[in-house]
One Martini backbone bead per residue (centre of mass of N, CA, C, O) as a GRO file, in nm:
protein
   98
    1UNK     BB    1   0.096   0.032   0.023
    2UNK     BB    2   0.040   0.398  -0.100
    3UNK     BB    3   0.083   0.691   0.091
    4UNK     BB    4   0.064   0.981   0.090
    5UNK     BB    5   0.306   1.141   0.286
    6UNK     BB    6   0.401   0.808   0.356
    7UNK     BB    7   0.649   0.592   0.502
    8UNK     BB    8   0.757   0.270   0.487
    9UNK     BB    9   0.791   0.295   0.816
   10UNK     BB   10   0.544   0.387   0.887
   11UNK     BB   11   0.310   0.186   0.738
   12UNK     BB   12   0.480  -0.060   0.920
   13UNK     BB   13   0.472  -0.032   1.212
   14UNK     BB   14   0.263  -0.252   1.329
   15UNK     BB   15   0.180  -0.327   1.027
   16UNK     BB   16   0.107  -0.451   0.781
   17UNK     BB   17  -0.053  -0.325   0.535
   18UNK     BB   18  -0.407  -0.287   0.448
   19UNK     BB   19  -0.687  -0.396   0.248
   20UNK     BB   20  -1.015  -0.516   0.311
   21UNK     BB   21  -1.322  -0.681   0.127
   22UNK     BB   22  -1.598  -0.824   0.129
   23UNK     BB   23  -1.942  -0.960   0.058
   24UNK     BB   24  -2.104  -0.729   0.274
   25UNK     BB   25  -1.995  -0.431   0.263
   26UNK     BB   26  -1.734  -0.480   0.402
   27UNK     BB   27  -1.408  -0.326   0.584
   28UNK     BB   28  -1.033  -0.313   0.618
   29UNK     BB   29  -0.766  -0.103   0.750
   30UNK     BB   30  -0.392  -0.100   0.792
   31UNK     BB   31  -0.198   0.148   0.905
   32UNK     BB   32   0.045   0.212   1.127
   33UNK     BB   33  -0.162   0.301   1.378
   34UNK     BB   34  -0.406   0.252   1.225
   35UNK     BB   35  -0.746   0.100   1.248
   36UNK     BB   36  -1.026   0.009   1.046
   37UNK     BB   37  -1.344   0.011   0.942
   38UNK     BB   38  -1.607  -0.024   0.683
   39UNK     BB   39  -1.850   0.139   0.481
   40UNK     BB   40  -1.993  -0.030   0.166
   41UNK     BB   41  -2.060   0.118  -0.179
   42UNK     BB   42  -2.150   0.054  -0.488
   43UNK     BB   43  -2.036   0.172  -0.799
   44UNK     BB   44  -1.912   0.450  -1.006
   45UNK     BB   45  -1.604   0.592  -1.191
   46UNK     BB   46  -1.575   0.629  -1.515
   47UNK     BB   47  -1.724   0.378  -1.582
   48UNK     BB   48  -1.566   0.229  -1.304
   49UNK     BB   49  -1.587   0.063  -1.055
   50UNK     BB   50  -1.665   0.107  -0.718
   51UNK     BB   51  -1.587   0.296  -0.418
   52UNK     BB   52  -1.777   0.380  -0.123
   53UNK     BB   53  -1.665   0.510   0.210
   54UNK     BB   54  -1.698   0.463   0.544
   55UNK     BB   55  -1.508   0.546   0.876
   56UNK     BB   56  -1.358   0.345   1.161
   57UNK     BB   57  -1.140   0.398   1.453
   58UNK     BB   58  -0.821   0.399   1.543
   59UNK     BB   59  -0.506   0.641   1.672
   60UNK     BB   60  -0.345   0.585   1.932
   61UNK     BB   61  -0.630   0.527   2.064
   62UNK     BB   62  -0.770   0.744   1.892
   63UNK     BB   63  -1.055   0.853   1.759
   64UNK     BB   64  -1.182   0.775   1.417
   65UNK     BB   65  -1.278   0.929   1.089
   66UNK     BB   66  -1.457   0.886   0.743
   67UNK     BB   67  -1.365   0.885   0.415
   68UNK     BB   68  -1.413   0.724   0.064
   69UNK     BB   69  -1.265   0.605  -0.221
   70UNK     BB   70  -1.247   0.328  -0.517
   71UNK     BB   71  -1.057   0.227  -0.813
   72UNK     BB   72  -1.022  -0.023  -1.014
   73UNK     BB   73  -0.689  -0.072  -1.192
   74UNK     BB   74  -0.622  -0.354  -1.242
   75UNK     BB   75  -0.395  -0.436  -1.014
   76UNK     BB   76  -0.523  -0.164  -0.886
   77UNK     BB   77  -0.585   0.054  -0.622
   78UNK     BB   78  -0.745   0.345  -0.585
   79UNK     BB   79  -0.768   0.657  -0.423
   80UNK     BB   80  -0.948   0.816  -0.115
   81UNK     BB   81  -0.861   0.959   0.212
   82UNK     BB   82  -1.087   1.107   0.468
   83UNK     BB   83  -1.048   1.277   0.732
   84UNK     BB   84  -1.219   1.404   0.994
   85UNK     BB   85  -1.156   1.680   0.999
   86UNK     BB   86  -0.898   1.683   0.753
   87UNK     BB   87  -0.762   1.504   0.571
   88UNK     BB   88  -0.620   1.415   0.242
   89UNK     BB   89  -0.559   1.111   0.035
   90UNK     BB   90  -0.356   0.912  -0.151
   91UNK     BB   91  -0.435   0.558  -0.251
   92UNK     BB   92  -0.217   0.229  -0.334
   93UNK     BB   93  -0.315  -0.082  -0.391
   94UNK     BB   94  -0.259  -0.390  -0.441
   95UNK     BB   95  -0.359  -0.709  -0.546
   96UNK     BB   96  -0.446  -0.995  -0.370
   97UNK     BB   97  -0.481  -1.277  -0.350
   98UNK     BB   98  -0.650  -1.596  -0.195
   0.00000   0.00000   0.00000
């Protein structure tokens, strides 16, 4: 995973970054300090599937929320992460099999 602002020490610091999603419709993503569930909605995004989540979790410890989108490009999900009243990120996150 690649966040902008965000070097792969950052990214690192508690676990290997992650974003996965269900087939119910929710999922969870953890950078750094953060942790977060999301409440996620299938859409579309300039004619590609894409998703719209709404996001919360914890940050060392303080409660935290957001929302965000992602659109499927290829083997990459692309999108934007937005921190309620704070800041907005670009992230890329490679897509994994399982």
């Amino acid at each position: 995973m690649e966040l902008d602002g965000f070097d792969d020490d950052y990214l690192c610091l508690v676990a290997e970054p992650v974003i996965e999603f269900t087939s119910t419709g929710s999922g969870r993503f953890q950078f750094g300090a953060l942790e977060a569930t999301m409440d996620i909605r299938e859409t579309e995004r300039k004619s590609r599937p894409s998703i719209e989540f709404t996001w919360e979790g914890f940050d060392e410890g303080d409660e935290i929320s957001g929302r965000g989108w992602a659109v499927l490009d290829g083997s990459n999900l692309r999108g934007h992460l937005s921190f309620h009243l704070g800041d907005d990120y670009a992230f890329k996150a490679k897509r994994i099999k399982k």
